[in-house]
C-alpha positions as CSV (number, residue, x, y, z in Angstrom):
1,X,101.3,96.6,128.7
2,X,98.4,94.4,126.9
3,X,99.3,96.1,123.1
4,X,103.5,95.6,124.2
5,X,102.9,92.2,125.2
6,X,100.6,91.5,122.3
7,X,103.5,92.2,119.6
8,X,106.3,90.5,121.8
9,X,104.1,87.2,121.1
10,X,105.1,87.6,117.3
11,X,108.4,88.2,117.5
12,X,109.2,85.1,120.4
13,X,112.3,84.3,118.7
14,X,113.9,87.8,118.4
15,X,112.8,88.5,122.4
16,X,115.0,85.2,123.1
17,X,117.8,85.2,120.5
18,X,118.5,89.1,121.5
19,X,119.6,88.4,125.2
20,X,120.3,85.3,124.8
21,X,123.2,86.3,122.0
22,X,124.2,89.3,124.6
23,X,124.9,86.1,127.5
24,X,127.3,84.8,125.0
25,X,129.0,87.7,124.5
26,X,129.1,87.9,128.2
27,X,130.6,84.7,128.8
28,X,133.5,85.1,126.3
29,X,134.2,88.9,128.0
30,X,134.6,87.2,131.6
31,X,136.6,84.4,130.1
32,X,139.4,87.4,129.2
33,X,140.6,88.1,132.7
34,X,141.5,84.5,132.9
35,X,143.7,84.2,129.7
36,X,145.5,87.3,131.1
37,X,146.0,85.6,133.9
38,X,147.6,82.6,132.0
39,X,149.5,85.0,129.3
40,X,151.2,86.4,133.1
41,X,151.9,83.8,135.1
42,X,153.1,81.2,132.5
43,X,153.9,82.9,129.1
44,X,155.5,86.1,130.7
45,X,156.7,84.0,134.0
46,X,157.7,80.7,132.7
47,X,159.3,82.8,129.3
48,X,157.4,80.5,126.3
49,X,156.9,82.3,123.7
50,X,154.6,80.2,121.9
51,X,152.5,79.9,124.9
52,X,152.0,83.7,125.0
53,X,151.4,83.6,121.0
54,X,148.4,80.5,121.5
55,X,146.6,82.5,124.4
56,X,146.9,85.3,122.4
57,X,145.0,83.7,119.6
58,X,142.7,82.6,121.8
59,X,142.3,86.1,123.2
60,X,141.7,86.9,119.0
61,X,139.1,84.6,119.4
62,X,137.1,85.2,122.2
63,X,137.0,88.8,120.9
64,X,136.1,87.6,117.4
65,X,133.2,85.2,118.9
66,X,132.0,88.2,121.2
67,X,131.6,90.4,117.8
68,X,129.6,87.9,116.3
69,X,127.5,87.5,119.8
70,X,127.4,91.2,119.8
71,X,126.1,91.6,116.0
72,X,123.3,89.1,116.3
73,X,122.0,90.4,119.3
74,X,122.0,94.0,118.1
75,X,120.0,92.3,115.3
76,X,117.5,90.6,116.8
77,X,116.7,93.2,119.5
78,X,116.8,95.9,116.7
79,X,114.4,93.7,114.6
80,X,112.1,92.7,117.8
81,X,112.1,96.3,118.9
82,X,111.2,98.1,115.3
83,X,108.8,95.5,114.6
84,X,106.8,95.3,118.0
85,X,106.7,99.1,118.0
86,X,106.1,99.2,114.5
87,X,103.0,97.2,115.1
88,X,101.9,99.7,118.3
89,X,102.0,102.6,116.3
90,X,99.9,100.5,113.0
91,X,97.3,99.7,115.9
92,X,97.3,103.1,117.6
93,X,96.9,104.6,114.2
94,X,93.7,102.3,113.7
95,X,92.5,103.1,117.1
96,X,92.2,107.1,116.5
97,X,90.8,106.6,113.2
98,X,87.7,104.5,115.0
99,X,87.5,107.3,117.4
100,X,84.8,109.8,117.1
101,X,85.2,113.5,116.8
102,X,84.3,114.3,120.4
103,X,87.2,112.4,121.7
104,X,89.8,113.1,119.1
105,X,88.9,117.0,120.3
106,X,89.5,115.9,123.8
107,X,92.9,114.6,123.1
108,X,94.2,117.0,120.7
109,X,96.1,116.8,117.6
110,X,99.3,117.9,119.2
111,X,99.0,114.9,121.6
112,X,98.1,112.3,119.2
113,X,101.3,113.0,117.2
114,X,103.4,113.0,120.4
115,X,102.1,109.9,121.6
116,X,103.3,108.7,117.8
117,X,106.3,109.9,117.0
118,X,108.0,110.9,120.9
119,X,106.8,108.5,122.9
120,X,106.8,105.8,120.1
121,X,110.4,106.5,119.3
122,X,111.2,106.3,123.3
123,X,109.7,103.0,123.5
124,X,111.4,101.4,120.8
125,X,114.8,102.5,122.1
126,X,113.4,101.0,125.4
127,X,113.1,97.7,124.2
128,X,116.5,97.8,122.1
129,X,118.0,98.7,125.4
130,X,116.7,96.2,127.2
131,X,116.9,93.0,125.2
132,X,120.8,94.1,124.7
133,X,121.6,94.8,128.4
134,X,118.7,93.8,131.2
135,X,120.2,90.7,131.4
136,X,123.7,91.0,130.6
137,X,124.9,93.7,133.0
138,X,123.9,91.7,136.3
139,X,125.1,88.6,134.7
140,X,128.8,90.2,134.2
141,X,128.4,91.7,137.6
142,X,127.5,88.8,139.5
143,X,129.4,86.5,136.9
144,X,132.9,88.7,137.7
145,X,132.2,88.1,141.6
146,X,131.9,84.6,141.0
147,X,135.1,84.3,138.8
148,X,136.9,86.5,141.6
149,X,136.0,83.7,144.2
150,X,137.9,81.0,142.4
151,X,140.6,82.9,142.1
152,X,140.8,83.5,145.2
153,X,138.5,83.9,148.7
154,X,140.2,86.7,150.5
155,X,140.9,89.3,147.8
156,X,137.2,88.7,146.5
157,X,135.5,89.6,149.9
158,X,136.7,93.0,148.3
159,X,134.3,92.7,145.9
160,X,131.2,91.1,147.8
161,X,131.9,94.2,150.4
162,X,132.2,97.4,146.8
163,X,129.2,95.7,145.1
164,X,126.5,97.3,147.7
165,X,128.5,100.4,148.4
166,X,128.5,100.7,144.6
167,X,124.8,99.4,144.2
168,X,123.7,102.3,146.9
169,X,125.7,105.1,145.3
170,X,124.7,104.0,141.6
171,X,120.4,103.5,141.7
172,X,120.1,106.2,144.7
173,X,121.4,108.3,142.2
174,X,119.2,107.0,139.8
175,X,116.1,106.8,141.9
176,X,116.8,110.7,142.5
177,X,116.8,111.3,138.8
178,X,114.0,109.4,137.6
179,X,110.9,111.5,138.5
180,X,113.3,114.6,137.2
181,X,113.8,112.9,134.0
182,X,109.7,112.8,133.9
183,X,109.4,116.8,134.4
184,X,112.5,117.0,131.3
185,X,110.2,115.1,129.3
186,X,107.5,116.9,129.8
187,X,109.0,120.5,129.1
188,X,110.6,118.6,126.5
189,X,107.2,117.8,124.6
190,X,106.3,121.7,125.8
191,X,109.2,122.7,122.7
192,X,107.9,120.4,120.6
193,X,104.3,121.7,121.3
194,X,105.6,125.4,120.5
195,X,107.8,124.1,117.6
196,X,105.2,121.9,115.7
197,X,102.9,125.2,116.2
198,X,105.2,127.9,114.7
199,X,106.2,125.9,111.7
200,X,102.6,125.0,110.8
201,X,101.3,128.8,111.2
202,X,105.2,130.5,110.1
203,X,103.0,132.7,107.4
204,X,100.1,133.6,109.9
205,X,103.1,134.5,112.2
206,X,105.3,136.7,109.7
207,X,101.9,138.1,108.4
208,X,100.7,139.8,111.8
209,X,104.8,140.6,112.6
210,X,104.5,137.9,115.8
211,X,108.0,136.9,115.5
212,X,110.0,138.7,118.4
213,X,106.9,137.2,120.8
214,X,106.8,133.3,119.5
215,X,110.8,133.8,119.7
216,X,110.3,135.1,123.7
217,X,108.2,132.2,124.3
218,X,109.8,129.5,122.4
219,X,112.9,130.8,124.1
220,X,111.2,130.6,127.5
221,X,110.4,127.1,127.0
222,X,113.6,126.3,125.9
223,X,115.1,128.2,129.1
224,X,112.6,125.7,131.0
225,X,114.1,122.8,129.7
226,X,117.9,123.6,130.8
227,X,117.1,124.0,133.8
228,X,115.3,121.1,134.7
229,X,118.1,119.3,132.4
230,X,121.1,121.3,135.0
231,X,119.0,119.9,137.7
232,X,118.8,116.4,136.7
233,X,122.6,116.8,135.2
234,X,123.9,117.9,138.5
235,X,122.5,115.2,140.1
236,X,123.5,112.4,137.4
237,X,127.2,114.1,137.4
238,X,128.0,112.9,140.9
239,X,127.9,109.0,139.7
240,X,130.9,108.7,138.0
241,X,133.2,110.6,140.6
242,X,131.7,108.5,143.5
243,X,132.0,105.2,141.4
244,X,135.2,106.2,140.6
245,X,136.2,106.6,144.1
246,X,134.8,104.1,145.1
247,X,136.0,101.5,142.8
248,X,139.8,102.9,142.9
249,X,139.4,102.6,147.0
250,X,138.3,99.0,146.4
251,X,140.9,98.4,143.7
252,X,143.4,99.8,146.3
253,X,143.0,97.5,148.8
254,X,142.8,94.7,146.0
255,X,146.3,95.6,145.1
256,X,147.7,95.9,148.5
257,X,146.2,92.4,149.7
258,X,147.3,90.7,146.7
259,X,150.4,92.2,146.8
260,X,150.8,90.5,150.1
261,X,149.3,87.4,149.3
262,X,151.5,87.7,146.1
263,X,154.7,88.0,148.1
264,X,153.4,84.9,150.9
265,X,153.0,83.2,147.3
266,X,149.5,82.4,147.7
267,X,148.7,84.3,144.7
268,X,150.2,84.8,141.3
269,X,151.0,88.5,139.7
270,X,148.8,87.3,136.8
271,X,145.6,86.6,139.6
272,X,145.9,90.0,140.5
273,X,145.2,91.4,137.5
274,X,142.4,89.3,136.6
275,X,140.9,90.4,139.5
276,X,141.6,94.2,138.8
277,X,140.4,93.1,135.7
278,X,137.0,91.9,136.9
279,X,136.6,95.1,139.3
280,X,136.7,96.7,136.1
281,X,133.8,94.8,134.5
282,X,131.2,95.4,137.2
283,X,132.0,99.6,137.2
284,X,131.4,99.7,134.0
285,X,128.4,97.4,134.3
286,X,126.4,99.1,137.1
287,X,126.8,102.7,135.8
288,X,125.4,100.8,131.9
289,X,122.2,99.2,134.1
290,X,121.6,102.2,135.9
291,X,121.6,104.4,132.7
292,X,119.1,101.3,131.8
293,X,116.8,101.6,134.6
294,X,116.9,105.1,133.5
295,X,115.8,104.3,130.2
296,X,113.4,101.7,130.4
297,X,111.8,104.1,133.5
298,X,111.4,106.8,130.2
299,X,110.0,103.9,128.0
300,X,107.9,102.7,130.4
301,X,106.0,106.5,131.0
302,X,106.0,106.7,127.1
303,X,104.4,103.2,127.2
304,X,101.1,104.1,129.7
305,X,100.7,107.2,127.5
306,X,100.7,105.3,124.9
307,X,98.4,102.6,126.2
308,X,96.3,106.0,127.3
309,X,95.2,106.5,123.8
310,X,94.1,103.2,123.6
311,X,91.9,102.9,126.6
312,X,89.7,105.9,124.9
313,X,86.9,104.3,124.0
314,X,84.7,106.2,121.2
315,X,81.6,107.4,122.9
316,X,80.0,106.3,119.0
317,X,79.3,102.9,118.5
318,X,79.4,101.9,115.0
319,X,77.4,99.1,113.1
320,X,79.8,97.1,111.1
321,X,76.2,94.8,110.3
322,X,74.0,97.2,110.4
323,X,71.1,98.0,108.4
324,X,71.7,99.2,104.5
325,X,68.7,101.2,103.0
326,X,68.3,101.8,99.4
327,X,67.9,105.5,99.4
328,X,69.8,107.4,101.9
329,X,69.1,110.4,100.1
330,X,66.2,111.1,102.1
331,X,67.6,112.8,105.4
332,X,65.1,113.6,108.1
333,X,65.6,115.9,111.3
334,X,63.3,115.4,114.0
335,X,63.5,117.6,117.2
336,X,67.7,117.2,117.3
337,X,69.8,119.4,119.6
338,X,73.6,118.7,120.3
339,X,75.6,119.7,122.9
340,X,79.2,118.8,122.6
341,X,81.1,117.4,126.0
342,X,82.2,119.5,128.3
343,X,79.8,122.5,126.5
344,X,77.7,124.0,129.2
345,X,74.9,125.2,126.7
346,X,74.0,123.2,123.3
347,X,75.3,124.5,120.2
348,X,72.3,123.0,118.2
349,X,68.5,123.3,119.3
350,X,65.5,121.9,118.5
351,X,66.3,121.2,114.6
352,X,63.8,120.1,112.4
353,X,63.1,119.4,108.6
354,X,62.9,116.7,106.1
355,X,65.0,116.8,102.7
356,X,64.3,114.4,99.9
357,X,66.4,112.8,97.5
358,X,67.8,115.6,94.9
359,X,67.2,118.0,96.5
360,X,69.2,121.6,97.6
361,X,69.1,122.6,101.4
362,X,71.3,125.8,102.2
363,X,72.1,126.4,105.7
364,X,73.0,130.1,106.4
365,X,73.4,131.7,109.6
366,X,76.3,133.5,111.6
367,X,79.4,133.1,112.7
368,X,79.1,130.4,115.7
369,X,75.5,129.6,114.7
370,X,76.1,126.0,114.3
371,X,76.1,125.4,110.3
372,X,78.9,122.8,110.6
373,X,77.5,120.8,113.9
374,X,74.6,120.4,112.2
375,X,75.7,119.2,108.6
376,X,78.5,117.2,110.9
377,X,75.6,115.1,112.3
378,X,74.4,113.6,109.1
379,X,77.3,111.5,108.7
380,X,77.7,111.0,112.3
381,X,81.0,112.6,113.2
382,X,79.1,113.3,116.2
383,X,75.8,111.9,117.6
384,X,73.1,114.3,118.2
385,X,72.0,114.9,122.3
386,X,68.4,114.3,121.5
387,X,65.9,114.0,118.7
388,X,66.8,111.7,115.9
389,X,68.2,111.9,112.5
390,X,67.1,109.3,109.9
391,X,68.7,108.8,106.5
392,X,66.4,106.4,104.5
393,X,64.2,106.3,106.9
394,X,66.3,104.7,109.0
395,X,68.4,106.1,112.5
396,X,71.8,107.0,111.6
397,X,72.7,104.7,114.5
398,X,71.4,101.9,112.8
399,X,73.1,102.4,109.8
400,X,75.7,100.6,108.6
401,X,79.0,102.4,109.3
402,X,80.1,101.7,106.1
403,X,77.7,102.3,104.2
404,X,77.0,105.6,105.5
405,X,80.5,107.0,104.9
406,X,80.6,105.9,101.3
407,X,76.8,107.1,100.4
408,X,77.6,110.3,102.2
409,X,80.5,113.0,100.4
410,X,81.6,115.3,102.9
411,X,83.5,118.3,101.7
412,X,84.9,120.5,104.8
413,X,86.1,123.5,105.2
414,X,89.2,123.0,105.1
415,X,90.3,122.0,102.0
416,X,93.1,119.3,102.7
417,X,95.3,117.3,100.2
418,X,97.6,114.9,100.2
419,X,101.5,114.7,98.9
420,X,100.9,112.4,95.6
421,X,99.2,112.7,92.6
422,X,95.8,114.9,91.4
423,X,94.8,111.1,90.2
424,X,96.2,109.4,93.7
425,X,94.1,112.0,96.0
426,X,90.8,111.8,93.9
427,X,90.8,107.9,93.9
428,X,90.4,108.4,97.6
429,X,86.6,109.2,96.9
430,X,86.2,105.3,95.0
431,X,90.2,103.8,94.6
432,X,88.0,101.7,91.7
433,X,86.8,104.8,89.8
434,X,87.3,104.5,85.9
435,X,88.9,107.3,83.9
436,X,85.7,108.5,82.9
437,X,84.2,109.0,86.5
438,X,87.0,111.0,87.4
439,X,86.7,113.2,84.4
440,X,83.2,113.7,85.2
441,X,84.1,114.5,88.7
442,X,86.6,117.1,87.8
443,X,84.0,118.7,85.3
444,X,81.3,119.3,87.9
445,X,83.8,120.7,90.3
446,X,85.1,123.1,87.8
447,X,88.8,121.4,87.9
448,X,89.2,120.3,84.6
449,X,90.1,124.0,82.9
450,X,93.6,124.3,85.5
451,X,94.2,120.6,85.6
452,X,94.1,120.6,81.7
453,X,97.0,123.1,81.8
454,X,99.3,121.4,84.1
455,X,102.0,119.3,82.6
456,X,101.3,116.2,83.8
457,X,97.2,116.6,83.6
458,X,96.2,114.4,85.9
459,X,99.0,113.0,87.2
460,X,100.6,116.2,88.5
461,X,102.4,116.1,91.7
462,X,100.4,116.8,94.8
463,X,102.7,118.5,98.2
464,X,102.0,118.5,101.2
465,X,99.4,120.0,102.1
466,X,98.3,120.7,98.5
467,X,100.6,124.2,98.9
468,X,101.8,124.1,94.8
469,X,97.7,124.7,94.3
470,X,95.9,127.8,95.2
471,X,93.1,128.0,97.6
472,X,90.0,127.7,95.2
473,X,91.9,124.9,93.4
474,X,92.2,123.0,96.2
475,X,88.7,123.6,96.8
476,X,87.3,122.3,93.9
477,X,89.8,119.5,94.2
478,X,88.7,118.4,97.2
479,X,84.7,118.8,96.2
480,X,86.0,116.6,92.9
481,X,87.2,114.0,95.1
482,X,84.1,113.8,97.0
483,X,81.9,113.5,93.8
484,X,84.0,110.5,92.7
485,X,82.5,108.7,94.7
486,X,79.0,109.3,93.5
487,X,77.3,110.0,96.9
488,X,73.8,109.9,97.2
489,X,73.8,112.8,100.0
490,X,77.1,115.7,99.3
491,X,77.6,118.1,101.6
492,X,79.7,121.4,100.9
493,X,80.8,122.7,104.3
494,X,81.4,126.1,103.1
495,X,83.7,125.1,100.5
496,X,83.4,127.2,97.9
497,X,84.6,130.1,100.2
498,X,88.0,131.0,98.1
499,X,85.9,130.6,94.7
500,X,84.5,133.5,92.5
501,X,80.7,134.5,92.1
502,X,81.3,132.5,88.4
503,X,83.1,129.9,89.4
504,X,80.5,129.1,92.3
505,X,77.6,129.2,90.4
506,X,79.4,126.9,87.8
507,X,79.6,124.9,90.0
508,X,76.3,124.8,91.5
509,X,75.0,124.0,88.0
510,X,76.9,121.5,87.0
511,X,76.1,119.4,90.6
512,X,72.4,119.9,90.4
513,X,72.8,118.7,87.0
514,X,74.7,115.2,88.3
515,X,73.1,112.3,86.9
516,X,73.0,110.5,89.9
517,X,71.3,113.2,91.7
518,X,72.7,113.3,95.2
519,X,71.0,115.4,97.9
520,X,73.3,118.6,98.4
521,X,73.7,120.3,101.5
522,X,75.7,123.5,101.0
523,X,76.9,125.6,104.0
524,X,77.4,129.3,102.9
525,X,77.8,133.0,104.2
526,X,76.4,133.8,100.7
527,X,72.9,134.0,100.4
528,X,73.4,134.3,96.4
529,X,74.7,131.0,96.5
530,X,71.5,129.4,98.0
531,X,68.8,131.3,96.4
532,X,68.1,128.6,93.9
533,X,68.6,125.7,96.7
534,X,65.1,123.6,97.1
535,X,65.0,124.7,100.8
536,X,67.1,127.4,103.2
537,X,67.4,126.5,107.0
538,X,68.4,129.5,108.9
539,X,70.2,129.1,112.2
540,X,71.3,131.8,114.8
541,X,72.8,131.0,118.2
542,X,72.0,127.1,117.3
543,X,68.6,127.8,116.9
544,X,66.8,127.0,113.4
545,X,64.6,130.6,113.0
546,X,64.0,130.0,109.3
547,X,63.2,127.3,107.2
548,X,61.9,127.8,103.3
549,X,62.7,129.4,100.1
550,X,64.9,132.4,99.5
551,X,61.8,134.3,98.6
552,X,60.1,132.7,101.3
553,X,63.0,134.1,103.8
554,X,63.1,137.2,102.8
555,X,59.7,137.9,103.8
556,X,59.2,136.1,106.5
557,X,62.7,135.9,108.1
558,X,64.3,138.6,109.4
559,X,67.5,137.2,110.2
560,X,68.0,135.8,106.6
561,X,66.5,139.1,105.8
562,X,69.3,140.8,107.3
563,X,72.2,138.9,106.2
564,X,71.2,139.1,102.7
565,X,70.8,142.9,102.7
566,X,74.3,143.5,104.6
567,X,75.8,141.2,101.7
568,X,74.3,143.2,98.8
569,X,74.3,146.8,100.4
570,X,78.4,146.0,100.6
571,X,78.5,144.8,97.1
572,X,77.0,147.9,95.5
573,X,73.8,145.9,94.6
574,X,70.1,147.0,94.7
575,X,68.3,144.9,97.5
C-alpha cells in the first residue's frame, strides 16, 4: 500500500471532499421518510393543501441538494481515483524502465502490461467505489435504525433484530464469492494472455493455417471462464432472493405491529411508512456494501500485484555519479562468461579481446552461439558472471549510467518504431539533433533514397509498429536513429538482416567512413559482411574459437571456415 498511500497524500482534499459530499447526500436521503411522514399524517390527515404543497417543495429540495452532494462527490472521488492511479501507473512505468533485462525476462511482457492496464484499471474503480460508498452505506444503515428509534421503540426492535439476519445472509455470501472472484480473474487475464498473443502474431498464425487450433484454445479458455463465472454467479444469485425474503418477512411484521399500534393510536399511518421507508434504505444499502467489499477485495489483489512489480529490485545497480571517461571507444574483454538466471550452463565463456577506438569487430557464429549476450554486455543490459568488461579503460560498472547509454548506439534485432513521425522517431537518438545531423544520419544508413520519395520527406507518418515501412526500411531507420546520436561505440545486432548484398555494403562504407569514427560492432550470419571488419570473433556454443581477420579465419578457423563455405557453396560462388 506504500505507492497507494503515497499518491492519496496529494490529493488530501479530493479523499475528504469525496465521502464527505456522499454523508451529505446521505443525510438529506434519510431526512425523506420523515417529510413523508408529515405529507401523511398532517397534509393528507389534517386536509391542508398548502401544507402538502410546502413539504413537497421541501421534498424538491432535499432531492435537489442530494444531486448536488451526489455530483461533487462523484467528482472528487473520480478526480482523487484517476489521479492517484494515474500517478501508480507513471511510477510503475519508471520502475520497469530502471529494471534490468534479467528481471524484465523474469516477469514477462504479458505480465507487465496486465499489471498496467487490468489491474491498474481495477484499482482505480476500487478507489472510485470506495470514496463514494465505504462510508455512506453503513451510515444510511445505521443512520435508518437510528431514525426508526425515534419514531418509535417497538416497531424498530424489527429492525435491530433483520440487520444481523440480513448482515449474515449478505457478507457470508460475499465471503463465499470472494476467493471465486480471484480464480475469474485469473482465467480472466488467461483470455487476455491468449487474446493479446493472437492479435500480435494474426499473420504468423494465418501464414502456417493455425487458425482452427488458436480458435480451440481461445475457445477453451473462454469455456474456463464461464464456468468459474456460473460458479461464482450461482452463488452471488441467492442474495437478492434471501434479502428479499428476508426483508419482506421483517417488513411484514412491521406492518402488522404498526398496524396495531396504529389502531391503539400510538402510532400515526404516516410513521408507518417512514419506517417501511427506512427498511427500504438499509436493503438496498447492504446488498451496495457487499458488492463493495467485493470490489475493493478485487482492487485490493490488483493492488499487491501491482506493488509486486515494484518490490523487484534490479539485480544491476547503476551509477547516476559515476565515473565519465573520455574515450569509451576502447572496449576491452577480459576472461567474461555470463550465465543468465535460472540457466543451468553459461551462454557465454571465457571471452576475451580488446577493440580500439574506430575500429570493426564482427561477431559470427551459430544459431544459439551467443552473438547477442555478448554485444548485450557492452552496454550493460546485463552484467557479465565473471571477468570484466572495460570501456575506456574503465569497468562498465563504474560507469556512469548515463553516459554509457548515450556513448553507446545499440541497434537490435528487431527493428522497432514508433507511431509519429520519421523526424519524431530519429530525434530519439539526440531530441537536440540539427537538421544537418539527421540528414547525415539518414545518408550513412542508406534512408535518404525512400525517405526522399515520401510525400512528407521527413515528416512522414510513422504507425505502429513502423508496419506502412518494409522490413529493410525499418532497418535502416532504426540504425539512422542510432547514428544520430553520434556514438562513440555502434553496435548492429544483426540488423542488416532484411537488406540486400548492395544495400549492406553501402552501408558498411558509409559508417566506416563517419567522421566521428565510432567503434562498430556488427553481429552477422554473413561472413561477406565482415570480411573487411578490423577483427572477427567467432563463437560456437558460447565459446570464442576464433579471433582475427577473415583471412586469418579461414585458415586457421575451422568453424568460421565452415560457415563461410556453406554460405558461398549455396550462393553459386567459388570458395
Amino acid at each position: 500500500m506504500k505507492h497507494l498511500l503515497k499518491h492519496a497524500k496529494k490529493y488530501k482534499k479530493e479523499v475528504v471532499c469525496g465521502p464527505l459530499f456522499k454523508l451529505f447526500e446521505a443525510t438529506f436521503e434519510l431526512g425523506v421518510p420523515l417529510v413523508m411522514q408529515q405529507i401523511i399524517d398532517v397534509g393528507i390527515g389534517e386536509g391542508r393543501q398548502r401544507y402538502i404543497i410546502g413539504m413537497s417543495l421541501v421534498l424538491v429540495l432535499l432531492g435537489v441538494l442530494g444531486l448536488a452532494s451526489t455530483l461533487v462527490a462523484q467528482y472528487f472521488s473520480a478526480k482523487a481515483a484517476v489521479n492517484i492511479v494515474g500517478g501508480m501507473k507513471r511510477d510503475l512505468l519508471f520502475h520497469i524502465q530502471s529494471l534490468s533485462f534479467t528481471e524484465l525476462d523474469k516477469v514477462g511482457t504479458s505480465t507487465l502490461i496486465t499489471r498496467m492496464t487490468s489491474d491498474a484499471n481495477q484499482l482505480q474503480n476500487g478507489i472510485n467505489l470506495t470514496l463514494r460508498l465505504f462510508m455512506r452505506s453503513p451510515f444510511i444503515v445505521f443512520g435508518a435504525m437510528i431514525m426508526a428509534f425515534t419514531i418509535d421503540v417497538k416497531s424498530a426492535l424489527t429492525f435491530a433484530a433483520v440487520i444481523p439476519l440480513l448482515s449474515i445472509v449478505v457478507f457470508g455470501i460475499m465471503l463465499i464469492c470472494i476467493p471465486l472472484y480471484r480464480g475469474v480473474q485469473q482465467k480472466l487475464d488467461g483470455v487476455l494472455s491468449i487474446t493479446r498473443e493472437n492479435l500480435s502474431g494474426v499473420r504468423v498464425i494465418r501464414a502456417f493455417r493455425r487458425e482452427p487450433f488458436e480458435k480451440s484454445r481461445f475457445n477453451e479458455r473462454c469455456e474456463e471462464l464461464s464456468r468459474e463465472q456460473e460458479r461464482v454467479g450461482r452463488i452471488s444469485a441467492l442474495m437478492n432472493p434471501l434479502t428479499y425474503v428476508l426483508i419482506n418477512v421483517a417488513v411484514l411484521v412491521l406492518i402488522y405491529i404498526g398496524a396495531i399500534r396504529v389502531e391503539t393510536g400510538i402510532l400515526t399511518q404516516g410513521a408507518v411508512i417512514a419506517l417501511y421507508n427506512y427498511m427500504s434504505q438499509i436493503l438496498v444499502e447492504l446488498i451496495k456494501f457487499a458488492s463493495l467489499i467485493i470490489t475493493i477485495t478485487k482492487s485490493v489483489a490488483s493492488e499487491h500485484r501491482m506493488e509486486g512489480i515494484f518490490e523487484i529490485k534490479s539485480s544491476m545497480e547503476m551509477k547516476e555519479n559515476g565515473i565519465m571517461p573520455e574515450n569509451i571507444g576502447n572496449v576491452s574483454f577480459k576472461n567474461v562468461s555470463l550465465t543468465y538466471e535460472g540457466a543451468s550452463e553459461p551462454s557465454l565463456e571465457g571471452i576475451s579481446f580488446e577493440a580500439n577506438r574506430g575500429e570493426t569487430i564482427g561477431i559470427i557464429g551459430g544459431t544459439g552461439s551467443g552473438k547477442s549476450s555478448l554485444v548485450n554486455l557492452i552496454p550493460r543490459f546485463y552484467d557479465a558472471s565473471e571477468g570484466e568488461i572495460t570501456l575506456g579503460g574503465v569497468n562498465v560498472k563504474e560507469l556512469d549510467a548515463a553516459v554509457l547509454r548515450e556513448k553507446v548506439g545499440v541497434v537490435p534485432q528487431r527493428a522497432v518504431l514508433f507511431r509519429g513521425s520519421v523526424r519524431e522517431n530519429l530525434l530519439w537518438g539526440n531530441e537536440n539533433a540539427d537538421d544537418e545531423t539527421i540528414k547525415e544520419a539518414l545518408d550513412a544508413s542508406q534512408s535518404s533514397e525512400f525517405i526522399s520519395k515520401k510525400e512528407k520527406g521527413i515528416e512522414e507518418t510513422v504507425e505502429q509498429g513502423g508496419r506502412n515501412f518494409s522490413g529493410g526500411q525499418r532497418q535502416r531507420l532504426t540504425i539512422a536513429r542510432a547514428l544520430v546520436r553520434r556514438p562513440e561505440v555502434l553496435i548492429l545486432d544483426d540488423s542488416t538482416s532484411a537488406l540486400d548484398f548492395a544495400t549492406d555494403a553501402a552501408l558498411r562504407r558509409a559508417v566506416s567512413e563517419l567522421d566521428f569514427a565510432p567503434t562498430v560492432f556488427i553481429v552477422s550470419q554473413r561472413t561477406s559482411s565482415l570480411k573487411n571488419a578490423d577483427k572477427i570473433i567467432v563463437l560456437d556454443d558460447g565459446k570464442q574459437v576464433g579471433l582475427g581477420t577473415h583471412e586469418e579465419l579461414l585458415s586457421s578457423c575451422p568453424v568460421y571456415r565452415e560457415i563461410h563455405e556453406s554460405q558461398f557453396r549455396r550462393e553459386g560462388e567459388k570458395i
